[in-house]
Biopython code that builds the backbone (N, CA, C, O; Angstrom):
import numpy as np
from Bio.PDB.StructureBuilder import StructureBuilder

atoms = [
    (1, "UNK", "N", (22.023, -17.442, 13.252)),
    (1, "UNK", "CA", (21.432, -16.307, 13.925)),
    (1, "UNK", "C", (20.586, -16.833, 15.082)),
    (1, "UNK", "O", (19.790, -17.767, 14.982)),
    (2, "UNK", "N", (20.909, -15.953, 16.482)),
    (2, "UNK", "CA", (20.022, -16.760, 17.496)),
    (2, "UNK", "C", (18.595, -16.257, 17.076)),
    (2, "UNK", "O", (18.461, -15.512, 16.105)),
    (3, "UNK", "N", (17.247, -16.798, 18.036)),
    (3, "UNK", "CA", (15.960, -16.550, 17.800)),
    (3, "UNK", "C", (15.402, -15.082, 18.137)),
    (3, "UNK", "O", (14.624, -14.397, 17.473)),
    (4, "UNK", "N", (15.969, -14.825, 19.249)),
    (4, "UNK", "CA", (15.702, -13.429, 19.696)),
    (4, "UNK", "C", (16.574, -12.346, 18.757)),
    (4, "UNK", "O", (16.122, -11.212, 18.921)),
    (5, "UNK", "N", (17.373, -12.373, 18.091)),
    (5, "UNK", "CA", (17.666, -11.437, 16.493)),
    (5, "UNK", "C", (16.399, -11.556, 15.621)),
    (5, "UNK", "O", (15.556, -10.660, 15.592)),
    (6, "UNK", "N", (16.276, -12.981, 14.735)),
    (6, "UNK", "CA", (16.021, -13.459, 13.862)),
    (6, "UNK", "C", (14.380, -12.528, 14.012)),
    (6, "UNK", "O", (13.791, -11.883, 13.145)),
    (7, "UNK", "N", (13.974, -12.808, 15.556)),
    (7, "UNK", "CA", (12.584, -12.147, 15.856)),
    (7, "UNK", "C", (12.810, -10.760, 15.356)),
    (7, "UNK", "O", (12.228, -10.137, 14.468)),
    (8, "UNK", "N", (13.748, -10.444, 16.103)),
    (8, "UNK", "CA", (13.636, -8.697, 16.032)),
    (8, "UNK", "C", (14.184, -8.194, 14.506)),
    (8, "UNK", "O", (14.034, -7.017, 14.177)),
    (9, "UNK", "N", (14.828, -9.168, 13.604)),
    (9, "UNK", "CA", (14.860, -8.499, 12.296)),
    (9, "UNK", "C", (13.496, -8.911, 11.460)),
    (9, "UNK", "O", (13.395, -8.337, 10.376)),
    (10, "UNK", "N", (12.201, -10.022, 11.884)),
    (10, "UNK", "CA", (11.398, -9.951, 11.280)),
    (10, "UNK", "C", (10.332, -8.885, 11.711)),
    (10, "UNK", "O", (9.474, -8.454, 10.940)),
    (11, "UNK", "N", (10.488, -8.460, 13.170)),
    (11, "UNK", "CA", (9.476, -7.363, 13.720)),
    (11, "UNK", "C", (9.913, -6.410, 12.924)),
    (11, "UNK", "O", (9.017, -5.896, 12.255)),
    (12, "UNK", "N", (11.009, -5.976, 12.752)),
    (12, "UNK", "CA", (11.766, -4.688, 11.981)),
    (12, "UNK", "C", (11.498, -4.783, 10.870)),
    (12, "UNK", "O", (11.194, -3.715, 10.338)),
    (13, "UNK", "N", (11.469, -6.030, 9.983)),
    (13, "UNK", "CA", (11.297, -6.339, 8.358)),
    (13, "UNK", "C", (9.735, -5.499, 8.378)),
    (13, "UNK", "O", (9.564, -4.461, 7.739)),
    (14, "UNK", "N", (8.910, -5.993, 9.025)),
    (14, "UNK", "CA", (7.482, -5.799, 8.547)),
    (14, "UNK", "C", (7.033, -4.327, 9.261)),
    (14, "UNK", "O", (5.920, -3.903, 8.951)),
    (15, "UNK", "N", (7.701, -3.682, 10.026)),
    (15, "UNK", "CA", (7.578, -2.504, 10.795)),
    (15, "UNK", "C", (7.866, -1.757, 9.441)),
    (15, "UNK", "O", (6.956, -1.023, 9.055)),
    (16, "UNK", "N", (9.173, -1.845, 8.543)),
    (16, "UNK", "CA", (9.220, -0.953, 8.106)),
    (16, "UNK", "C", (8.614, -1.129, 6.386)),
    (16, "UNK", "O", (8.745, -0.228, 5.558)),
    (17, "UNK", "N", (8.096, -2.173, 6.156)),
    (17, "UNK", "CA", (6.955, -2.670, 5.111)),
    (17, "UNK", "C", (6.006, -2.038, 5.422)),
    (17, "UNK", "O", (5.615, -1.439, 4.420)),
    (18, "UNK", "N", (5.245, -1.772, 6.479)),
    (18, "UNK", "CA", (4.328, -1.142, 6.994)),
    (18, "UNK", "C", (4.123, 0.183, 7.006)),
    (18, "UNK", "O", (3.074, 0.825, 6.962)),
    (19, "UNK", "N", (5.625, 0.634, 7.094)),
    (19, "UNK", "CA", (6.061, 2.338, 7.040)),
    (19, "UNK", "C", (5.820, 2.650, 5.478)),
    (19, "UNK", "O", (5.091, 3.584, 5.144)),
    (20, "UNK", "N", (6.361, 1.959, 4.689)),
    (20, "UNK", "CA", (6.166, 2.092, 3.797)),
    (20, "UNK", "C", (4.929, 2.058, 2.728)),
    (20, "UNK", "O", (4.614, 2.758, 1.766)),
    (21, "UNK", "N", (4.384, 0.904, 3.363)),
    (21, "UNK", "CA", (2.559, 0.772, 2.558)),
    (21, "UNK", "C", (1.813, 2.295, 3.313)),
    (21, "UNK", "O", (1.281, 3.020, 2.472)),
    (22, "UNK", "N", (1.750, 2.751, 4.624)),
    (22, "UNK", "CA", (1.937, 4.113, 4.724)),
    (22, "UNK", "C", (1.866, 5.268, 4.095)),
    (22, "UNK", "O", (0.899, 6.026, 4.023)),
    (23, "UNK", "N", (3.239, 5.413, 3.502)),
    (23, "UNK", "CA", (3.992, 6.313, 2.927)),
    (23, "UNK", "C", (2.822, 6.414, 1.816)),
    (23, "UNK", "O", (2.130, 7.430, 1.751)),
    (24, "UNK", "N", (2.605, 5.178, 0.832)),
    (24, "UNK", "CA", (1.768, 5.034, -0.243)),
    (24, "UNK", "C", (0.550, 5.676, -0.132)),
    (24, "UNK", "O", (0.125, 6.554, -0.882)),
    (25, "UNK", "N", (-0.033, 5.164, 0.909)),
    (25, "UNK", "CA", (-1.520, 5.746, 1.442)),
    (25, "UNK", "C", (-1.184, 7.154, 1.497)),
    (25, "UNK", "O", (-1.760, 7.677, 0.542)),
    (26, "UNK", "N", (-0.642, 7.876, 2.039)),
    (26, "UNK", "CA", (-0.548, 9.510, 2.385)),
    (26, "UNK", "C", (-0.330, 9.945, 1.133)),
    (26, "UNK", "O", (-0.936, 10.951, 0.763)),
    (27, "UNK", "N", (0.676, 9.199, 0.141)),
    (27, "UNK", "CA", (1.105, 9.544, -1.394)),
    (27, "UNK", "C", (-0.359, 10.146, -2.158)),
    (27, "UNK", "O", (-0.739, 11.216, -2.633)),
    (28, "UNK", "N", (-0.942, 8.681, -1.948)),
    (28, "UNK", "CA", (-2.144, 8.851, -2.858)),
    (28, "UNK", "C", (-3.376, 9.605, -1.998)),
    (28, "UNK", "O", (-4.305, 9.990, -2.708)),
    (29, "UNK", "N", (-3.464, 9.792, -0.957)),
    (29, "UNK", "CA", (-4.628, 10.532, -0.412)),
    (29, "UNK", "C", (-4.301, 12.078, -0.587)),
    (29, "UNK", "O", (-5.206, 12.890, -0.397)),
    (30, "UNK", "N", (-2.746, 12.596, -1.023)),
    (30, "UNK", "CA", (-3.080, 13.910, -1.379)),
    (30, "UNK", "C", (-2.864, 14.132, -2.621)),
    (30, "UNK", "O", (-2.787, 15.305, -2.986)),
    (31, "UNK", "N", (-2.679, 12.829, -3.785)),
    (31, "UNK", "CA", (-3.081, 13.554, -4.717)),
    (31, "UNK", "C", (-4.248, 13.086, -5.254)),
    (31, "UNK", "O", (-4.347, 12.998, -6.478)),
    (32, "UNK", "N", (-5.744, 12.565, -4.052)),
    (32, "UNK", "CA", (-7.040, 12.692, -4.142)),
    (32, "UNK", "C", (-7.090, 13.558, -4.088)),
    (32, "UNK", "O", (-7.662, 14.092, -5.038)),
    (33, "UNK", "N", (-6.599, 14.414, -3.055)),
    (33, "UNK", "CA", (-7.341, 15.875, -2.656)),
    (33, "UNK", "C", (-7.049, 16.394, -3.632)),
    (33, "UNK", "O", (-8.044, 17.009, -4.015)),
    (34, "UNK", "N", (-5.915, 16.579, -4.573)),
    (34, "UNK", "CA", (-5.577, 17.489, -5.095)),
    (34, "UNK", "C", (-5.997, 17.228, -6.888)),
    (34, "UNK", "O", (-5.822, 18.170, -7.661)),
    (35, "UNK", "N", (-6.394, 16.254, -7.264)),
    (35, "UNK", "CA", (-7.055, 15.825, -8.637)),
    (35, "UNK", "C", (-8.204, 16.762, -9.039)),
    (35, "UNK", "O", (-9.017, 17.132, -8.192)),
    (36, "UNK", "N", (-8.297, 17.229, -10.585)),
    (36, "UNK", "CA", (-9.161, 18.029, -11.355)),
    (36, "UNK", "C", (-9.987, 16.476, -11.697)),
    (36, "UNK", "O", (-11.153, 16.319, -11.334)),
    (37, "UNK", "N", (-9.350, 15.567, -12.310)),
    (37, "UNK", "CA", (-10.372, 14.664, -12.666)),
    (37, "UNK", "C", (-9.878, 13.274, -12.032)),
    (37, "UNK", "O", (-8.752, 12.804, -12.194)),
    (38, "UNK", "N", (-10.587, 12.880, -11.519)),
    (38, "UNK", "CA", (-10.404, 11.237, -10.503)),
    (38, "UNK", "C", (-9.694, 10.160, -11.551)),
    (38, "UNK", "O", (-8.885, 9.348, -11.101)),
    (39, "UNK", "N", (-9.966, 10.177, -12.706)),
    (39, "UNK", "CA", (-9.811, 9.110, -13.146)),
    (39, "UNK", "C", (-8.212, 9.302, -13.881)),
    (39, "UNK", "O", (-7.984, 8.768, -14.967)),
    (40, "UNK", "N", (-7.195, 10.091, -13.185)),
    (40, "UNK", "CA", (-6.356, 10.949, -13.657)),
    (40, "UNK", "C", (-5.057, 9.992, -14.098)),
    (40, "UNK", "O", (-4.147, 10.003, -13.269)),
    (41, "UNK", "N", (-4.832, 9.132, -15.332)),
    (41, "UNK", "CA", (-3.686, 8.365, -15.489)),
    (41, "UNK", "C", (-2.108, 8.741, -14.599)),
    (41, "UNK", "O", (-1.358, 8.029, -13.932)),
    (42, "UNK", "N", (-2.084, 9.847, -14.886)),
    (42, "UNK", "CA", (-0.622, 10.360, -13.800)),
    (42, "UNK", "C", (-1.090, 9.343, -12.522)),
    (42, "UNK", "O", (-0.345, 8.394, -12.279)),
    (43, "UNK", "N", (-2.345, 9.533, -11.684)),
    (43, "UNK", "CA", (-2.418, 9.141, -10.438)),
    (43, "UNK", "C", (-2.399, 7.642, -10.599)),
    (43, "UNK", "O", (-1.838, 6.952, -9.748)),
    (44, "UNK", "N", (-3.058, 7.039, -11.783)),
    (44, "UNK", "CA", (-2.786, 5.290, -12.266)),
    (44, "UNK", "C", (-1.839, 4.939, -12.322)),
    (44, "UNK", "O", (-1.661, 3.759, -12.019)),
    (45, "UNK", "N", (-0.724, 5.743, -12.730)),
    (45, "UNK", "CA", (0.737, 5.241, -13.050)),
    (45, "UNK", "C", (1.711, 5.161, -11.553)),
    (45, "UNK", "O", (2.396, 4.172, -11.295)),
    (46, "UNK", "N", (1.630, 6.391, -10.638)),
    (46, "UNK", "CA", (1.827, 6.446, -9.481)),
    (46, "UNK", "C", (1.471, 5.507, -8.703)),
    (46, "UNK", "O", (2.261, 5.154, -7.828)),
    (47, "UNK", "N", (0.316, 4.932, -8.817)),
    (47, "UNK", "CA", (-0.762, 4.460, -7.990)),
    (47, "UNK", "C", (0.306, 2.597, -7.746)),
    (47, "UNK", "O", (0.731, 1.947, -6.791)),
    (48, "UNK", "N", (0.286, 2.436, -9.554)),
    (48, "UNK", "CA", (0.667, 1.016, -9.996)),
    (48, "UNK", "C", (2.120, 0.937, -9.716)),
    (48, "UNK", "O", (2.490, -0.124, -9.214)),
    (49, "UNK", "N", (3.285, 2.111, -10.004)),
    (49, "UNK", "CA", (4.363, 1.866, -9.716)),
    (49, "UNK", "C", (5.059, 1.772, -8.047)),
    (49, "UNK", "O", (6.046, 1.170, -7.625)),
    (50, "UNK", "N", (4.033, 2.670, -7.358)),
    (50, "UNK", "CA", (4.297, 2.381, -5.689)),
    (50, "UNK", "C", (3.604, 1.111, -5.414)),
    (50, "UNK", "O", (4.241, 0.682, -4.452)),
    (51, "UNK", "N", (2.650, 0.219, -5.687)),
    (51, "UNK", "CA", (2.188, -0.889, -5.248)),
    (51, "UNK", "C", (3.341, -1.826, -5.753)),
    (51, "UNK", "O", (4.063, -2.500, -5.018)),
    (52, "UNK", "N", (3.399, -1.767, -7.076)),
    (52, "UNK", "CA", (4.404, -2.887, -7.788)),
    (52, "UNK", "C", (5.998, -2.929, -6.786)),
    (52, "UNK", "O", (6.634, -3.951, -6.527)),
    (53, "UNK", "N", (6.379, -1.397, -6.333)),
    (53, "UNK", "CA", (7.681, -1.084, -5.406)),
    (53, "UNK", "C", (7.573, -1.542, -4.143)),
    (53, "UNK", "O", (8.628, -1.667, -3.522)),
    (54, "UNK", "N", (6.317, -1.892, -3.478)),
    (54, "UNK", "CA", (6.078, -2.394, -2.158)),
    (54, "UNK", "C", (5.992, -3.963, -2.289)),
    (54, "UNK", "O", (6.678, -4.739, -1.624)),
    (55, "UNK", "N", (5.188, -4.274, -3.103)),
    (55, "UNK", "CA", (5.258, -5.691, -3.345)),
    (55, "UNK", "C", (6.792, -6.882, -3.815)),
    (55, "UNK", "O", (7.013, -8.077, -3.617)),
    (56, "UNK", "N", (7.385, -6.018, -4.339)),
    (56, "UNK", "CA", (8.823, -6.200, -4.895)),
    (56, "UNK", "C", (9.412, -6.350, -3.503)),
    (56, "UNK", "O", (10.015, -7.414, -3.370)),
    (57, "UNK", "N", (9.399, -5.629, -2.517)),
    (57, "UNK", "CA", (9.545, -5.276, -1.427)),
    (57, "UNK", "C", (9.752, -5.923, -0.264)),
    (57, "UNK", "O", (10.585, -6.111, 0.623)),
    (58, "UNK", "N", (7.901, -6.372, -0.873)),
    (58, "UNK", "CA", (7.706, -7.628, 0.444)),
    (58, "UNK", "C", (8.141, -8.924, 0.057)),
    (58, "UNK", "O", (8.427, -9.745, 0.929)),
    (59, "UNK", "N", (8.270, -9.363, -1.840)),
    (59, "UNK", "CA", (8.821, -10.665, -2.198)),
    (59, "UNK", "C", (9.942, -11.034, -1.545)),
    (59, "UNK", "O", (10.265, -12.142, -1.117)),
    (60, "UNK", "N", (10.841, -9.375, -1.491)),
    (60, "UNK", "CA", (12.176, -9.670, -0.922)),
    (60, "UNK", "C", (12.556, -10.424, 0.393)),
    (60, "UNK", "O", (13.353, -11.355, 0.504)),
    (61, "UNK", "N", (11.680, -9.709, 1.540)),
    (61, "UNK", "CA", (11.573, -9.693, 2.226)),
    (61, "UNK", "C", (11.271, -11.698, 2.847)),
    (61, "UNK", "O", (11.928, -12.451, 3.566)),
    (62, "UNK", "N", (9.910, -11.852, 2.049)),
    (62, "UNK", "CA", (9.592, -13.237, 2.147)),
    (62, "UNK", "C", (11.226, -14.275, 2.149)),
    (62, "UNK", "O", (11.958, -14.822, 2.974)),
    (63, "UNK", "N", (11.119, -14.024, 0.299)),
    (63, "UNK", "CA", (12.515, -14.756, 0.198)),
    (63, "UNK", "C", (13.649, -14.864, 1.357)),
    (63, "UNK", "O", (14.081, -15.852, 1.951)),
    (64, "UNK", "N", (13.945, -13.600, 1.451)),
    (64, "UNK", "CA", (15.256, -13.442, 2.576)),
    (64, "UNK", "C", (14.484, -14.117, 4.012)),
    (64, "UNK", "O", (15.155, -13.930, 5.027)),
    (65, "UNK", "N", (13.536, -14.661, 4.167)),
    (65, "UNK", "CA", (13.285, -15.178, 5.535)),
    (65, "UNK", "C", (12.443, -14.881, 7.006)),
    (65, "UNK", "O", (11.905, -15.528, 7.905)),
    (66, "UNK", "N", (12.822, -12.814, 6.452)),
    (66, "UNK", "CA", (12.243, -12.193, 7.256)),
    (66, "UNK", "C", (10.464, -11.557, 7.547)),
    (66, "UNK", "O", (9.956, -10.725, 8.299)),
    (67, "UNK", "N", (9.959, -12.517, 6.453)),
    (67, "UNK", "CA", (9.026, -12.537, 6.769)),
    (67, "UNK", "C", (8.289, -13.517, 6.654)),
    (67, "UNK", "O", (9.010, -14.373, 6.141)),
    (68, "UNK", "N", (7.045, -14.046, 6.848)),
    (68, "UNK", "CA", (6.179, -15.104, 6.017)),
    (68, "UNK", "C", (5.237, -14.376, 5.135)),
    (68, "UNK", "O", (4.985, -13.180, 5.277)),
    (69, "UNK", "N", (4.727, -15.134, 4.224)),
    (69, "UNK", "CA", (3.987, -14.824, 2.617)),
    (69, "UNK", "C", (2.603, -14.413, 3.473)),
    (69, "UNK", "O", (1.968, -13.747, 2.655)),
    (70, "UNK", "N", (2.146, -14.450, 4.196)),
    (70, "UNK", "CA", (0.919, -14.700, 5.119)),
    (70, "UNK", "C", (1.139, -12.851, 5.493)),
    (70, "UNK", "O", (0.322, -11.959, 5.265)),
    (71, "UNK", "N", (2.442, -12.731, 6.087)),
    (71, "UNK", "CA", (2.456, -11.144, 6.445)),
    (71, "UNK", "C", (2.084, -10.426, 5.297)),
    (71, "UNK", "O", (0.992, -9.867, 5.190)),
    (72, "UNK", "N", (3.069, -10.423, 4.328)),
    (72, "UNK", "CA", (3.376, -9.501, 2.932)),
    (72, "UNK", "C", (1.725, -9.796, 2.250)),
    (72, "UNK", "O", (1.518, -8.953, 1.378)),
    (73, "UNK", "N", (0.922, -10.439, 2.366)),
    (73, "UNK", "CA", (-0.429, -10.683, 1.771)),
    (73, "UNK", "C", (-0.704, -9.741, 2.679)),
    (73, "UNK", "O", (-1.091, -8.685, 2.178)),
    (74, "UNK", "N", (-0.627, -9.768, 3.994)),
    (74, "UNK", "CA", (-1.748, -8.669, 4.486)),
    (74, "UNK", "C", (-1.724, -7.441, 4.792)),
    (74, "UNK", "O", (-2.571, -6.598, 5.089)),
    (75, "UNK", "N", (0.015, -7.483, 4.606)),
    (75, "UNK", "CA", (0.210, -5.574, 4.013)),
    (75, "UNK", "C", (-0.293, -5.379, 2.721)),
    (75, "UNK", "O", (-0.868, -4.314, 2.495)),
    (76, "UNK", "N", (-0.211, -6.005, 2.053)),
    (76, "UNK", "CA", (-0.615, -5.272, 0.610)),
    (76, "UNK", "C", (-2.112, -5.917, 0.720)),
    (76, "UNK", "O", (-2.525, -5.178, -0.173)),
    (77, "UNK", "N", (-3.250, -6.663, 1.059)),
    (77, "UNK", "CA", (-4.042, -6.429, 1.331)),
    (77, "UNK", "C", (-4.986, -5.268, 2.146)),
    (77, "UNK", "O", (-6.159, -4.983, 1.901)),
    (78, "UNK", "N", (-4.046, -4.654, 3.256)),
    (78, "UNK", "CA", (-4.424, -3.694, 4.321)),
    (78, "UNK", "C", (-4.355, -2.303, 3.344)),
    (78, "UNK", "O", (-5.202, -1.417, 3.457)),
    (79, "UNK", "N", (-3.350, -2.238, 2.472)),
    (79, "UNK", "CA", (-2.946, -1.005, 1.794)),
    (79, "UNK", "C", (-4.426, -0.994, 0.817)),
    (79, "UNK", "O", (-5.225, -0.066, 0.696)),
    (80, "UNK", "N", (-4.450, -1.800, 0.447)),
    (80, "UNK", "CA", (-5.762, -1.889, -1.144)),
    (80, "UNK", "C", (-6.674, -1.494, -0.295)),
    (80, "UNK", "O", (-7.120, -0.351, -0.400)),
    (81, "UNK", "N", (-7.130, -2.358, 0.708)),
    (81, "UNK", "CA", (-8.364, -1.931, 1.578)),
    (81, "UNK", "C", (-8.462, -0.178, 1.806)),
    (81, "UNK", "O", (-9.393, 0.536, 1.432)),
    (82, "UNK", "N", (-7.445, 0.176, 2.394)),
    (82, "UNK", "CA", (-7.560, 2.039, 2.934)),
    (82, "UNK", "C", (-7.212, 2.683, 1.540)),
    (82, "UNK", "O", (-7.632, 3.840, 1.570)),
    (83, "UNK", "N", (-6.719, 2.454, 0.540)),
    (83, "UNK", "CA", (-6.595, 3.057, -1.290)),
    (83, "UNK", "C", (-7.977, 3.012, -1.197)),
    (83, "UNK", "O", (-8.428, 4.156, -1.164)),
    (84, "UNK", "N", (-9.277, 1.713, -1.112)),
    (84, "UNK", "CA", (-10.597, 1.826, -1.966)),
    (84, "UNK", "C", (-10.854, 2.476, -0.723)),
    (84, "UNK", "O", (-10.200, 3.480, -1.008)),
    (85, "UNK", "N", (-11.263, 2.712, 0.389)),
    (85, "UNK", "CA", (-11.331, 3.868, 0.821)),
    (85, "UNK", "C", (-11.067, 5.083, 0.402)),
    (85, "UNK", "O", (-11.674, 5.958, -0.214)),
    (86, "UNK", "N", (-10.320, 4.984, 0.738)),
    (86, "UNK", "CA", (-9.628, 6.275, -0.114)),
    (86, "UNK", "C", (-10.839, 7.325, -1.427)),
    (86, "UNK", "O", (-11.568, 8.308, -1.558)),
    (87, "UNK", "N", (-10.185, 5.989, -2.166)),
    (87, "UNK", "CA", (-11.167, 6.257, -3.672)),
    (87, "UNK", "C", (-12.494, 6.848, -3.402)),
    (87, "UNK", "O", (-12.997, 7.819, -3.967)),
    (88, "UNK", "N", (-13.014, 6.078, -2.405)),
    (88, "UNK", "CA", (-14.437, 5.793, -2.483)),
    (88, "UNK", "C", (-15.333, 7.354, -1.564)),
    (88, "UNK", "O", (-16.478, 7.712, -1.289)),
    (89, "UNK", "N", (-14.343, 7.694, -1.444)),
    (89, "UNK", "CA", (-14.663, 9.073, -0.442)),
    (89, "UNK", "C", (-14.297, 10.406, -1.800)),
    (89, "UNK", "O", (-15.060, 11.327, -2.091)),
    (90, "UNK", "N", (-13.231, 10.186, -2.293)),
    (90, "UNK", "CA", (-13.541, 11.128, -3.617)),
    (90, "UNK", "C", (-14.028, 11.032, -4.912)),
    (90, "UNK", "O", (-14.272, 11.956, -5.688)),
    (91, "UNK", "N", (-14.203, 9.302, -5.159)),
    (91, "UNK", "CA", (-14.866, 9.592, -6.504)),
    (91, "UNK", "C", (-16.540, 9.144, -6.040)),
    (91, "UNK", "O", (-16.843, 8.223, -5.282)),
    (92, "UNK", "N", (-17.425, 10.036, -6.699)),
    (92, "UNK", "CA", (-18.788, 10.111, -6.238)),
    (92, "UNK", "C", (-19.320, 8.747, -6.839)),
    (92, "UNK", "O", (-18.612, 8.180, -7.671)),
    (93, "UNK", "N", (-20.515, 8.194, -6.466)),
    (93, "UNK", "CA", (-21.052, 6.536, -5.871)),
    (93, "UNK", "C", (-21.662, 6.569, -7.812)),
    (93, "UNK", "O", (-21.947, 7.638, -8.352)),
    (94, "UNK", "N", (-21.724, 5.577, -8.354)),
    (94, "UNK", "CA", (-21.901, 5.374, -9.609)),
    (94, "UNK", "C", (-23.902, 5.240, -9.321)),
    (94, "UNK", "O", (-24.698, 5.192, -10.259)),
    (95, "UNK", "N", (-24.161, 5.217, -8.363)),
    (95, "UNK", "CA", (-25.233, 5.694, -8.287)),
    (95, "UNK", "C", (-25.955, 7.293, -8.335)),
    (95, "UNK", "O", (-27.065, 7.744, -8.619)),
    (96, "UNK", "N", (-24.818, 7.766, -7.946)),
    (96, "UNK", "CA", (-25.096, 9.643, -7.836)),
    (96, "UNK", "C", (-25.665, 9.900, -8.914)),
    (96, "UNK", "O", (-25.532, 8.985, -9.726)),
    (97, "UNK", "N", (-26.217, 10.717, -9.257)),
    (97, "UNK", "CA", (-26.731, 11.308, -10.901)),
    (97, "UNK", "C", (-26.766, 12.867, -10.538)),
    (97, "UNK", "O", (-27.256, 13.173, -9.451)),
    (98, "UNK", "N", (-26.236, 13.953, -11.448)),
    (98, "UNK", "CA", (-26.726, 15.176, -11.492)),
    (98, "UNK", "C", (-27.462, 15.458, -11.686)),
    (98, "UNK", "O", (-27.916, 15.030, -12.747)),
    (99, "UNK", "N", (-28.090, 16.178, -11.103)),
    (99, "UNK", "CA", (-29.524, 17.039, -11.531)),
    (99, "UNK", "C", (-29.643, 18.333, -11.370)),
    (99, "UNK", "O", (-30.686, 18.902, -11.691)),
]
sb = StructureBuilder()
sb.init_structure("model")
sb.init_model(0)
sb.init_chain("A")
sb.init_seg("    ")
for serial, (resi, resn, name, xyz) in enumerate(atoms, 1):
    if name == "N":
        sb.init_residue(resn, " ", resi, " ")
    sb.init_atom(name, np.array(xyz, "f"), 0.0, 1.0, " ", f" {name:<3s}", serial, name[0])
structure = sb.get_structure()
């Protein structure tokens, strides 16, 4: 494969890794909005089986060439980062107390 492919199937590999860690984020930010209780196993199981499907994803990806381990760390690093966001905007600060 010449270099100028090889480039443009790794720009494409991680473009659409990216689309996809995405997809996850929007997954789980509406069913923040939409949770009776935060700590909601349905949303744990969702949560664990789309990370485990992206990561599977990016192993592939590594393996097959089209990416380096350095990328796929920092998509699924970038994704965790905007998830505890995420979190951290609907479940209230373990400091809060009712009164």
């Amino acid at each position: 494969m010449t270099m100028p492919a090889q480039t443009d199937l790794t720009q494409r590999a991680e473009q659409l890794l990216r689309e996809d860690a995405k997809k996850i984020e929007q997954l789980i930010a509406v069913q923040l909005e939409n949770l009776t209780a935060p700590k909601c196993p349905l949303y744990e199981e969702v949560l664990d089986t789309q990370m485990f499907g992206l990561s599977r994803e990016i192993d592939f990806a590594v393996r097959a060439g089209l990416i380096d381990r350095a990328q796929g760390r920092e998509i699924i690093s970038d994704l965790e980062r905007k998830l505890a966001d995420l979190y951290s905007q609907v479940l209230p600060s373990p400091n809060w107390k009712q009164g």
